[in-house]
N, C-alpha and C positions, 0 to 999 in steps of 0.2 A: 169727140167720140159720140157717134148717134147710139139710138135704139137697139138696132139689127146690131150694131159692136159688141153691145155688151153682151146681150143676147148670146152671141156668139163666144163669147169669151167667159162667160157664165157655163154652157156649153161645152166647153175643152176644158174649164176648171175644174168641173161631175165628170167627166169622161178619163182625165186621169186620176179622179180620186178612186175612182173607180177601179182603174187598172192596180194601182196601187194596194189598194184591198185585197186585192182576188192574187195579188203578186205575197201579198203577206201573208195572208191563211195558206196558200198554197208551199208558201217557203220554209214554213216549220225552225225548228234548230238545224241541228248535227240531223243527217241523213243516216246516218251509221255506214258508210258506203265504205269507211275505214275498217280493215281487216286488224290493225295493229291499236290498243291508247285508248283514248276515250275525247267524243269529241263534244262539243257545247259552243256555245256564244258568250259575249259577254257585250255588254254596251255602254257605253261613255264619249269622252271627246279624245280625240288621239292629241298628242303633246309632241311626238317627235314621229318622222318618217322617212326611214332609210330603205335600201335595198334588201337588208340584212336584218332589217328591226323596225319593228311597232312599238311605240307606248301610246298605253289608252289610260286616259284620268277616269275610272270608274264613277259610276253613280253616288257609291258609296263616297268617293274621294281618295281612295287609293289608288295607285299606277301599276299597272300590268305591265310587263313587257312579255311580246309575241317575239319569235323570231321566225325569219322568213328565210323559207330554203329554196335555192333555185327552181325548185318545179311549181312552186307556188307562185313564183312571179307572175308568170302569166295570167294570173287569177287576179291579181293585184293592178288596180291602176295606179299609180304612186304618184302619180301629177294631181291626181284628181284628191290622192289621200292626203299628198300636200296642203293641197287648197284647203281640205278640210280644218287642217289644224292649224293654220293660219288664221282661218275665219273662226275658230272654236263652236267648229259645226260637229255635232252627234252621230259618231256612228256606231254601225252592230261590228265588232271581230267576231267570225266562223272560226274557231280554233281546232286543234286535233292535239290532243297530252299524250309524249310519250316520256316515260320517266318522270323528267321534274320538269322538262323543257315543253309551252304551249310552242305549236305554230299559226301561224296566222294562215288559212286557207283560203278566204274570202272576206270581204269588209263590203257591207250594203250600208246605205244614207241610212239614218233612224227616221 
């Protein structure tokens, strides 16, 4: 790897931390875009991942479970949340509480 490589890869390495930053100040919590609940985040490593259900190992060391309703799927990449909890990689759940029951509405990389 010469000069100009690294250079360059030094380069893409600021240019997505960058993206990344202005993706997280600008991404806030809960949008409130929910008319019904109360919505929030919560972040840790997820432990299981089904079609129908999330669990996240909180920060604190407690387990959440989300459940995940078919209009949310969509929102969910579940291969990707797989991977995650196989590698015991950190993510944010975007939830929405209705009753007693969280749903999972979105999950971003920590």
């Amino acid at each position: 790897m010469d000069r100009r490589d690294v250079l360059r890869l030094a380069g893409l390495i600021a240019a997505l931390l960058v993206i990344v930053g202005v993706v997280l100040l600008l991404g806030g919590g809960g949008d409130g875009s929910s008319s019904q609940g109360a919505s929030g985040r919560m972040t840790g490593v997820l432990t299981s991942v089904s079609d129908t259900r999330l669990d996240l190992r909180t920060e604190s060391g407690d387990t959440q479970a989300f459940t995940v309703r078919p209009q949310d799927r969509r929102n969910l990449d579940l291969f990707h949340l797989q991977q995650h909890a196989a590698d015991a990689l950190p993510s944010i759940v975007h939830y929405e509480q209705e009753g007693g029951t969280l749903y999972a509405i979105r999950v971003d990389d920590a």
